[in-house]
C-alpha positions in Angstrom: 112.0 97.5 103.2 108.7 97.2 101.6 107.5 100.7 100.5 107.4 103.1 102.8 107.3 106.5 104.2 111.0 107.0 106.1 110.9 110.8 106.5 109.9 114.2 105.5 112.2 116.0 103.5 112.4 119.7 103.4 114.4 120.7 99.9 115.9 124.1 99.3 115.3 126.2 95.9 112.1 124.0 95.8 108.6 125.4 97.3 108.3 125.7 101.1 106.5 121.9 101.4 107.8 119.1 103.3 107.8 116.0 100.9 107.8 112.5 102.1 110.9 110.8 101.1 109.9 106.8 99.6 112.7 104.3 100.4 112.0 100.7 99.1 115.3 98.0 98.3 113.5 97.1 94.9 112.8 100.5 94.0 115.9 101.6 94.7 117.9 99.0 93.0 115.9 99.6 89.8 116.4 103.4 89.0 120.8 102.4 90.3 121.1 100.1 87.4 119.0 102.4 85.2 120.8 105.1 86.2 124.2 103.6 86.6 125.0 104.0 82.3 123.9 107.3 81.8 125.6 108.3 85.4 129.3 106.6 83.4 128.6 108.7 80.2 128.2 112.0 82.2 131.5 111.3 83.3 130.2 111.0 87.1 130.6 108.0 89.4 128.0 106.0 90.3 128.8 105.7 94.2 128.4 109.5 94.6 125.0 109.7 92.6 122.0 109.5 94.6 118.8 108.8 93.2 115.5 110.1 96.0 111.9 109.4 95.2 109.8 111.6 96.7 105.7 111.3 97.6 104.8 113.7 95.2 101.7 113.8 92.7 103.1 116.3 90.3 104.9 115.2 87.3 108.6 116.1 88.2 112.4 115.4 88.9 114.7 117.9 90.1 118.1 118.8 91.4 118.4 121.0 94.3 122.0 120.9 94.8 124.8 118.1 95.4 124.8 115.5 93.3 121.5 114.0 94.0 118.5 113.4 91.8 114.9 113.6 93.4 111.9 111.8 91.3 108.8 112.7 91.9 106.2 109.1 92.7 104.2 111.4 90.2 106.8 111.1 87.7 106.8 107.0 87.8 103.3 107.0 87.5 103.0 109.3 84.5 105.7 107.5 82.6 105.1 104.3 80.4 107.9 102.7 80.0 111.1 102.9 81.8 113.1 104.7 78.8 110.5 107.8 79.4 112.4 107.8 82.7 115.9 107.5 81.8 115.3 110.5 79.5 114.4 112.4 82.5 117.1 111.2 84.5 120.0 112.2 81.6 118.3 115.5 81.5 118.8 116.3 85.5 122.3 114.8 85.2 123.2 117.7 82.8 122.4 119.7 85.6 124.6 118.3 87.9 127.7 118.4 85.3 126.6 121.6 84.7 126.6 123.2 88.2 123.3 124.4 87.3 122.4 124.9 91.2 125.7 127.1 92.0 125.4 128.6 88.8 122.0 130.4 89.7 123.7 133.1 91.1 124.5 133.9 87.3 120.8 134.6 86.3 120.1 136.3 89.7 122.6 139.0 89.7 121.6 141.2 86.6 118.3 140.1 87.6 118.8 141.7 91.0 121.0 144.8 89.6 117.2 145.4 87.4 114.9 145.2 90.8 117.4 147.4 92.8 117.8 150.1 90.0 113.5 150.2 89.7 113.7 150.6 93.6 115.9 153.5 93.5 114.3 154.9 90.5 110.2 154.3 91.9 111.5 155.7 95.4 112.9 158.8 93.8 109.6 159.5 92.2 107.4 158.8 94.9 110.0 161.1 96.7 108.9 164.2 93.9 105.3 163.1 94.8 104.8 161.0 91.6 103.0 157.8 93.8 101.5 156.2 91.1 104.8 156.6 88.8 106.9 155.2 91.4 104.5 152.5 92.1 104.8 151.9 88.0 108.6 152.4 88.0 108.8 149.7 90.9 106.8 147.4 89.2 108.3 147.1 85.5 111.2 146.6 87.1 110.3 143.4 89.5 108.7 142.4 86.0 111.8 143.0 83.6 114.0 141.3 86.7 111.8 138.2 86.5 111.8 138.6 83.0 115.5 138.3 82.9 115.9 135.4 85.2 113.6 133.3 83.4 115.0 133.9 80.5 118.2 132.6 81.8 116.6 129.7 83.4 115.5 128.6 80.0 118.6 128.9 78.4 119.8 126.7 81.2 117.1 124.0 80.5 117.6 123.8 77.0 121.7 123.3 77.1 120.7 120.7 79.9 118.8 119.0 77.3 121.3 118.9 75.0 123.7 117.1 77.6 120.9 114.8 78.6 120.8 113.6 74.7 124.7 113.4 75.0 124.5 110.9 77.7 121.8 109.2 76.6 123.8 108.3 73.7 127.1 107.6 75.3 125.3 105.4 77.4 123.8 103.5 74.3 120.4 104.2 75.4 117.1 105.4 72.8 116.1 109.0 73.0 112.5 108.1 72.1 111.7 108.1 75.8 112.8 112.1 76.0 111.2 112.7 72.9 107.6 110.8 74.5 108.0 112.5 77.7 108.3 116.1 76.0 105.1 115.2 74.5 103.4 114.6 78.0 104.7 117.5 79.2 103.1 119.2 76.1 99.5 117.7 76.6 99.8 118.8 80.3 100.6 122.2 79.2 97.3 122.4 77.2 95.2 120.7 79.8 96.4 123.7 82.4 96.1 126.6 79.5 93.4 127.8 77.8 92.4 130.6 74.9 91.9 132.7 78.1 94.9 131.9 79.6 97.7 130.9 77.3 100.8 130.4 78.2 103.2 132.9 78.0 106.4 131.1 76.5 108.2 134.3 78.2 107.1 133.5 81.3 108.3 129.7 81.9 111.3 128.8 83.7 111.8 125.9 81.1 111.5 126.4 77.1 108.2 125.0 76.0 107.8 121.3 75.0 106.9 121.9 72.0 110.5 124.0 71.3 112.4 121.7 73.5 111.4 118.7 70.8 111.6 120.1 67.8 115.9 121.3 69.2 117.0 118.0 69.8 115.0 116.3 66.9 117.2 115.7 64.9 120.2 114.9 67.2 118.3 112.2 69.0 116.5 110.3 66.4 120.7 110.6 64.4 122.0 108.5 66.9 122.6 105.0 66.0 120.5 103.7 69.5 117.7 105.6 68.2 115.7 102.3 67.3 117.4 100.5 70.1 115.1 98.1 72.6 114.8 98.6 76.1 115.9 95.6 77.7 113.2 93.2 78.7 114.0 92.4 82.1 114.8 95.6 83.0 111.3 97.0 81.6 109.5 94.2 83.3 111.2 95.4 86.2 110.1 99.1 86.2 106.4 97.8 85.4 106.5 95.9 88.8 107.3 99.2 91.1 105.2 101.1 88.7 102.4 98.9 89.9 103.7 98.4 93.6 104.4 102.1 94.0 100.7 102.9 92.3 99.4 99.9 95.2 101.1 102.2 97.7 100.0 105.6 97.4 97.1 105.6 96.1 93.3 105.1 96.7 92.8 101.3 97.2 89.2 101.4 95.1 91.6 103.5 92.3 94.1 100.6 92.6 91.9 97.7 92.3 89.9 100.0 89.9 93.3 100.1 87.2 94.2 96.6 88.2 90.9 94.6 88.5 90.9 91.2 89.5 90.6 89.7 85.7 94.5 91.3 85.2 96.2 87.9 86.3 100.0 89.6 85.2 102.6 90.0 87.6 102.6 93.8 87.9 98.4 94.0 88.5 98.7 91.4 91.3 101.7 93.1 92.6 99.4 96.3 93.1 96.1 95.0 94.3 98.3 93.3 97.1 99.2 96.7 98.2 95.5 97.5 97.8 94.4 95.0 100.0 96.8 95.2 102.9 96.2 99.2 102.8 91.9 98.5 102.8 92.5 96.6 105.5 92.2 92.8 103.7 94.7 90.7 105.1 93.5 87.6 103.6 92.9 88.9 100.4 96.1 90.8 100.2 98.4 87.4 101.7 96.5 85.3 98.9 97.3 87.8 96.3 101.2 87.6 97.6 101.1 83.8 97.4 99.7 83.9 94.3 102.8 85.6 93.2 105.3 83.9 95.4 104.0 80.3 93.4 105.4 82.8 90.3 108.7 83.7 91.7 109.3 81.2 94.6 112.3 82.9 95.6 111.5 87.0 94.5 113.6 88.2 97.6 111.3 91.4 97.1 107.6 89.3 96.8 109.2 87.8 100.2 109.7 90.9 101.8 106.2 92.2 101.2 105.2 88.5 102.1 106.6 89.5 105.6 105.5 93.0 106.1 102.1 92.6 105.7 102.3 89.9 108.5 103.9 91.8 110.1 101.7 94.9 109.7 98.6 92.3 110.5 99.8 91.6 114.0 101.7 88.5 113.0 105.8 88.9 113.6 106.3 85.3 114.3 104.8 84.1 110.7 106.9 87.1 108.7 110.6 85.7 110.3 110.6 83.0 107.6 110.1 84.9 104.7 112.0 87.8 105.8 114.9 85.9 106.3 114.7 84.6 103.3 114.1 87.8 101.5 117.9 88.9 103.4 119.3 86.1 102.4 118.5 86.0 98.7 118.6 90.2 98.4 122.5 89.9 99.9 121.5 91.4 103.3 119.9 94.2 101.7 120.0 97.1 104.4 116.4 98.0 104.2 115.2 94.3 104.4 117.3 94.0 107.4 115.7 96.2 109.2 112.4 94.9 108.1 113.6 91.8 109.7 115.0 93.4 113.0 111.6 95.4 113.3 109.7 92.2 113.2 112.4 89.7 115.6 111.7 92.5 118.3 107.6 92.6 117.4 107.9 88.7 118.2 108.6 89.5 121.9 110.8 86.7 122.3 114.0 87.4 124.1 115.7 84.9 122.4 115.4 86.6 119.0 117.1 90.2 120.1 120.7 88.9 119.6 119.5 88.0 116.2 117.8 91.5 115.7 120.5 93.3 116.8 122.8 91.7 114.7 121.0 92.3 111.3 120.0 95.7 112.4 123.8 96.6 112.9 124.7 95.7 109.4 121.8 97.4 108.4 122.8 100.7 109.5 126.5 99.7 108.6 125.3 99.7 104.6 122.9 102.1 105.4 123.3 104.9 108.3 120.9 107.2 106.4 118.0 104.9 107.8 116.3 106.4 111.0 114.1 103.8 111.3 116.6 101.4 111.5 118.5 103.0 114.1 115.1 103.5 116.2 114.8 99.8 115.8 118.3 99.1 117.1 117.8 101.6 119.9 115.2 99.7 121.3 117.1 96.1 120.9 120.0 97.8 122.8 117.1 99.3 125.2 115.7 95.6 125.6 119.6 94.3 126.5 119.8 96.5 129.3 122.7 98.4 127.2 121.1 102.4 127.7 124.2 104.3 126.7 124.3 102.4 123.2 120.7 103.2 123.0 121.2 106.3 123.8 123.7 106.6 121.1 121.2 104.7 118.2 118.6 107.7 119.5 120.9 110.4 118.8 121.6 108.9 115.5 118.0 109.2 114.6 117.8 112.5 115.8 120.2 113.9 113.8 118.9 112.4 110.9 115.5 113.7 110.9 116.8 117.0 112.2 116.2 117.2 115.5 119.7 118.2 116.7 119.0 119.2 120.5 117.7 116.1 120.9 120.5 114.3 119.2 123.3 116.3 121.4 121.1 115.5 124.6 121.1 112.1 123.7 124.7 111.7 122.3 126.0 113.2 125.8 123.8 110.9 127.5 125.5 108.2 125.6 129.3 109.5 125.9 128.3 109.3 130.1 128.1 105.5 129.7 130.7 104.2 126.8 134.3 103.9 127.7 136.6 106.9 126.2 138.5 106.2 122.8 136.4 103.4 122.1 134.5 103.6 118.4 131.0 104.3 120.1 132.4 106.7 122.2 134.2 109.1 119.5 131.0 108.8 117.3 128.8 110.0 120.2 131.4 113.3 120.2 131.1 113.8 116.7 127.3 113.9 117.0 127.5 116.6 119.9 129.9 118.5 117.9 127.9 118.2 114.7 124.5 118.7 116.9 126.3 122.3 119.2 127.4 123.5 115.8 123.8 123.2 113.7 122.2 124.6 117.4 124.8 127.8 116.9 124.1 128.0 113.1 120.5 128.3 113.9 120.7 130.7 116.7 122.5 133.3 114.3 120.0 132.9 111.3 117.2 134.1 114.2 
């Protein structure tokens, strides 16, 4: 689907914020094939790599466990070119090989050894009636403990580095991008420090840009891609959902602001379309996107956003054509799908929901991580008359965006109404199952 919002995603190890996850087909499809090289050197397989963009301002990727790679939006937007990004991306994969997440356990236990020993130590002198000692004791030990973990984090940063250049070069990719990125890092670094304030190098979870650089020098700009081009296509690629993605979150007057109207190229136009649609232009925004159709006749991706923003402008009926199209040409791309199935059930016409249902069940077939596409087939089943595989297309949203007692309520509703043994049937029990055994999990973390 056309950018959008799917869900809110609450990610352990990382602050206590719900971040919006972004799923788009072309976005997607980009950072897989970007990824898929440097995902081969690291000696992982591409089918078990996930790569999540997050709604995020901040200038970040992460790991939080697993073997999936969350990039910030702020990260895209920061970046210039798409090689900045792949460093980025070869850098988290080190953490994955590395076990970097399970391995935190490592820098927390001497860490926590330090905080309980300052406990015992600060009790015992308040104890003797030395408050203010104790309070000190306590202290320089919470401060040492930190001390120690960071310093342990940062040793973990810098080897992941150093298996991020490794992959960039097994991968045959430049290292100039890692190299450029360290020096953004390094400017925000100065724009959040001051003489008042510096930054305390012993106080960072990663080694400082500045040191980060000057270790892998020498081993990046040695390898034999060093010099080597980004691919065209693939570039003019990322500077397309660089644009669209910049359309989508933000400001429309900032938008149309860093794309005026005088910026004829692909990528502006593919922004201020964006803009358009989200101020609330529907001509504007539908001339902009047949502007760039007349570039790219058949972009199954130009088609797509062709069709949403009819969609989104009250118009189902004109956005079938192009959104079938966009299927078609995109090889039934799941997200598209459901684009389609949400607008052949917007058309109110009866005679579209066989249709709808169809694309939205090979939707979720490529795709059962899509709540919005099961919501969308809930309500063609709904529509049919069928309630217990409705019923069963709710529950499958539920559990996906967490709600589990209303997933097992729905799931048994489901299981009530679909013949036993049957395919539907056994994955309605799994979902109670799966839904009674998160509800007990949660009852004994109370």
């Amino acid at each position: 689907m056309a950018l959008f919002v799917i869900l809110s995603l609450a990610v352990a190890v990382r602050p206590a914020t719900a971040q919006s996850v972004l799923r788009d087909a072309e976005t997607e499809a980009l950072l897989n094939d970007m990824a898929r090289p440097l995902i081969i050197a690291a000696g992982l397989q591409p089918n078990n790599v996930q790569l999540v963009l997050l709604q995020d301002k901040e200038v970040n990727a992460f790991v939080a466990g697993g073997q999936t790679v969350y990039i910030h939006s702020g990260l895209i937007a920061a970046a210039d070119n798409i090689n900045q990004v792949e460093g980025v991306v070869a850098h988290e994969l080190g953490h994955i090989t590395g076990g970097h997440i399970v391995r935190m356990g490592e820098g927390m236990k001497p860490a926590t050894g330090i905080t309980i020993l300052s406990l015992l130590l600060g009790a015992a002198a308040m104890a003797a009636g030395g408050t203010e000692a104790g309070m000190g004791a306590i202290m320089a030990g919470q401060q040492a403990a930190m001390g120690k973990f960071l310093a342990f984090s940062r040793t973990v940063e810098a080897s992941t580095d150093s298996a991020g250049a490794r992959y960039l070069r097994g991968a045959g990719i430049s290292g100039k991008g890692m190299m450029q990125f360290w020096d953004k890092y390094r400017a925000l670094e100065y724009r959040y420090s001051s003489s008042y304030a510096p930054v305390d190098p012993y106080m960072q979870t990663h080694p400082r840009p500045a040191d980060r650089a000057a270790a892998l020098e020498q081993d990046l700009k040695s390898s034999p891609y060093w010099d080597k081009p980004t691919d065209p296509a693939l570039e003019a690629r990322f500077q397309r959902v660089k644009a669209k993605l910049a359309g989508f979150v933000g400001d429309p007057q900032t938008t149309l602001r860093v794309y005026p109207e005088t910026d004829k190229s692909l990528p502006a136009r593919y922004a201020r379309a964006y803009a358009w649609h989200k101020a609330a232009y529907p001509d504007k925004a539908e001339a902009e996107i047949d502007g760039l159709i007349g570039l790219a006749p058949h972009d199954p991706y130009l088609l797509e956003l062709k069709g949403q923003v009819l969609l989104e402008s009250g118009k189902p009926k004109a956005a079938l054509a192009p959104l079938r199209e966009a299927v078609q040409r995109s090889g039934n791309a799941p997200l598209i799908s459901a684009l389609l199935g949400h607008a052949l059930i917007a058309s109110e016409d009866p005679a579209n929901f066989d249709e709808a249902r169809r694309v939205l069940k090979v939707s979720v077939a490529r795709d059962n991580d899509n709540p919005f596409a099961w919501y969308q087939l809930g309500i063609v089943y709904a529509r049919e008359g069928d309630q217990p595989r409705a019923a069963l297309a709710t529950a499958e949203r539920y559990s996906l965006i967490g709600q589990q007692r209303l997933a097992l309520a729905s799931a048994e509703a489901a299981m009530r109404g679909i013949p036993q043994g049957t395919p539907d049937y056994l994955r309605a029990q799994d979902i109670v199952m799966a839904s009674r055994a998160a509800a007990e999990d949660s009852k004994r973390r109370r």
